[in-house]
N, C-alpha and C positions, 0 to 999 in steps of 0.2 A: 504494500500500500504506500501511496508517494506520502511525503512529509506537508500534510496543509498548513495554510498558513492562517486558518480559523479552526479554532473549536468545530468539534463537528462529532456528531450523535447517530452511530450506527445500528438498524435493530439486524440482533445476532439471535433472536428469539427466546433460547433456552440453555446457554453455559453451566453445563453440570454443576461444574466445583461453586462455582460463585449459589450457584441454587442451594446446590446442597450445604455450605455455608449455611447462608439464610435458614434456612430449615434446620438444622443439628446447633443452631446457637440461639434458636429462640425459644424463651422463656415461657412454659406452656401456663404458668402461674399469674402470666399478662392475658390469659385468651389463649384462643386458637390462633393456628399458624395463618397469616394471611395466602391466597394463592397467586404464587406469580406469574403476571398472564405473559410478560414478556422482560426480556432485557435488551438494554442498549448497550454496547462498545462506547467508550469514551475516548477520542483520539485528543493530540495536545498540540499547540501548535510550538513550534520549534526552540522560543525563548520558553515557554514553559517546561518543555523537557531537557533541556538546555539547566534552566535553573534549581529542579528537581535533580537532577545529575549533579550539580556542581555542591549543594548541599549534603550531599551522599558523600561528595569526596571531601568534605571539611566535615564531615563527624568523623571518616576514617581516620583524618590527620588527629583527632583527641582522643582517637582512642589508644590505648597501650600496645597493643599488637598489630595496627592499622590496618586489620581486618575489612572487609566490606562489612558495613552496618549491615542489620539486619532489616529487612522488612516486612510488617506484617498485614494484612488485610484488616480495614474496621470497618461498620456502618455509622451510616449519619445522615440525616435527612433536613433539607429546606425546606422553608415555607414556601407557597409557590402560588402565583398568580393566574398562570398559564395552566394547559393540558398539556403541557409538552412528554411525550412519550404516549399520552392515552392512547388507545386502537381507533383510527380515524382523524386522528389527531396528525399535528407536526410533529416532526423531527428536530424540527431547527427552533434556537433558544429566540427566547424572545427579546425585547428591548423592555421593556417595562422596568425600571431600575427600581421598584420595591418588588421584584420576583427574586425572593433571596436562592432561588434551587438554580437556574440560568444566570446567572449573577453568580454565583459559587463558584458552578461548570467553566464560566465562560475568563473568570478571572484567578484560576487556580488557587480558589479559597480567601485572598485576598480581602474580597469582599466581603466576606465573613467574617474575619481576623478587625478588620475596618471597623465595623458593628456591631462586636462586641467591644472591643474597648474604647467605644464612642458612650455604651450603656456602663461601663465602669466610669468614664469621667465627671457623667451625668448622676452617678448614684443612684441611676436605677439595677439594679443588683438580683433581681430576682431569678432569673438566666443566667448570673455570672458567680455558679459556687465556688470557684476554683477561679475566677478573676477574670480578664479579657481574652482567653485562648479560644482553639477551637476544638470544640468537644468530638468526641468518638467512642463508638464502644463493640464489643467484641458480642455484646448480645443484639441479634437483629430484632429483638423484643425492644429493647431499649430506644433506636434509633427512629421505629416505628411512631413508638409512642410522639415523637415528635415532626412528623410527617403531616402538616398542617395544610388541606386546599384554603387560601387566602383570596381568592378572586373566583371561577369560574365553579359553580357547583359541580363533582366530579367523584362517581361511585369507585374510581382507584385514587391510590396514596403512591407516592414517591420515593424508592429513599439510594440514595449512593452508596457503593461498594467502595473502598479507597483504598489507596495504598500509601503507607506511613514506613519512613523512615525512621528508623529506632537509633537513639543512642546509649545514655546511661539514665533512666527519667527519675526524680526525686518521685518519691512516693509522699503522697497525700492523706491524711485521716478526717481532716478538720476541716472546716469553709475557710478562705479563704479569698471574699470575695473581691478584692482591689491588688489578686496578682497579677503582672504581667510576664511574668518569668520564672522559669526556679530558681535559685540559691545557688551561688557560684560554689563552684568544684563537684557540677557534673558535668559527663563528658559533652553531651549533646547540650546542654545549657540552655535550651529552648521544649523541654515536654518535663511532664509531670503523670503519675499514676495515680489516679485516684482510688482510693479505697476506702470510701465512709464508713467511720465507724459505725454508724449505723446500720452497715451491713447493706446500703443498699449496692447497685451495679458499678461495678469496675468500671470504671471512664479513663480513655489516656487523651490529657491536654495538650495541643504543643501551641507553641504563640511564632511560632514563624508558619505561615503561609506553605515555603518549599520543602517542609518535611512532609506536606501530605498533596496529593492530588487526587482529584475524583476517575478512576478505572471503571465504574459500570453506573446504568442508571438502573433501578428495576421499578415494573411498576404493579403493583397487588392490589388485590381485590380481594377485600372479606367480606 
């Protein structure tokens, strides 16, 4: 496939792994599994894989054995104004600059990172427990719950498959809601794991934009 030089959302129907993800990490204790009617490919355009690669090789340089960092797959989902992905629907992202899911896609998280610590300067804090990052998490129950249609009424929900680069992330117990960073002397100096004492869901934070970019959209129907 050539290198575009836009964002651009391909439907590939039905990618096992990434399904089967979804389904083996969702929390049957939220509901039932949602159904996924389809998945889209998320291709990058050039500076964005460009600067996701270049952030990979300056966590390698902090690390001790300058390993290639690890990466893991998370979910996360935007709010979304558009039907983008619905069946009948586009493919292509919309312009509407409050569609935070196309906005996400189209500015490799950026935009996200943006508006959260615009809601931490503001002290509006109730989104921000672990302070102006952007959130993730390994359960597709979790990311769901946050899958919000904001404009077009729409019997499916949205949410992103991503890929995060890992470094060394300070672990979290406590709120935290005016951070914008971990604590110097981790390696990656940019993510955090949360783990509320209260037991509820693992979340991993990071406050740079280039450690995660969006790899798949999917779109469910419960």
């Amino acid at each position: 496939m050539a290198r575009s030089t836009c964002v651009c959302v391909y439907l590939v129907l039905n990618v096992a792994p990434v399904a089967n993800s979804f389904r083996d990490t969702w929390d049957y204790n939220a509901g039932s599994c949602p159904v996924i009617d389809r998945i889209y490919l998320i291709t990058w355009t050039p500076g964005m894989r460009d600067s996701f690669d270049n952030y990979r090789e300056s966590v390698a340089k902090r690390l001790k054995d300058r390993k290639k960092p690890k990466e893991v797959k998370r979910f996360r989902a935007e709010s979304r104004t558009c039907l983008l992905g619905d069946p009948g629907q586009s493919a292509s992202l919309c312009n509407d600059r409050n569609c935070h899911l196309c906005r996400a896609i189209e500015t490799g998280f950026e935009s996200t990172l943006r508006h959260k610590r615009c809601l931490v300067y503001n002290g509006q804090l109730e989104s921000c427990r672990f302070g102006g990052g952007i959130y993730m998490s390994p359960a597709s129950s979790k990311a769901f719950n946050y899958a919000v249609n904001a404009g077009y009424g729409s019997q499916y929900k949205a949410v992103l498959a991503t890929r995060v680069i890992l470094g060394k992330p300070q672990q979290l117990a406590w709120d935290e809601n005016y951070r914008l960073e971990p604590d110097l002397g981790y390696d990656s100096n940019l993510q955090v794991e949360a783990r509320p004492a209260d037991g509820g869901p693992i979340e991993l934070v990071v406050y740079n934009h280039n450690a995660v970019r969006a790899a798949y959209l999917l779109i469910l129907k419960q």
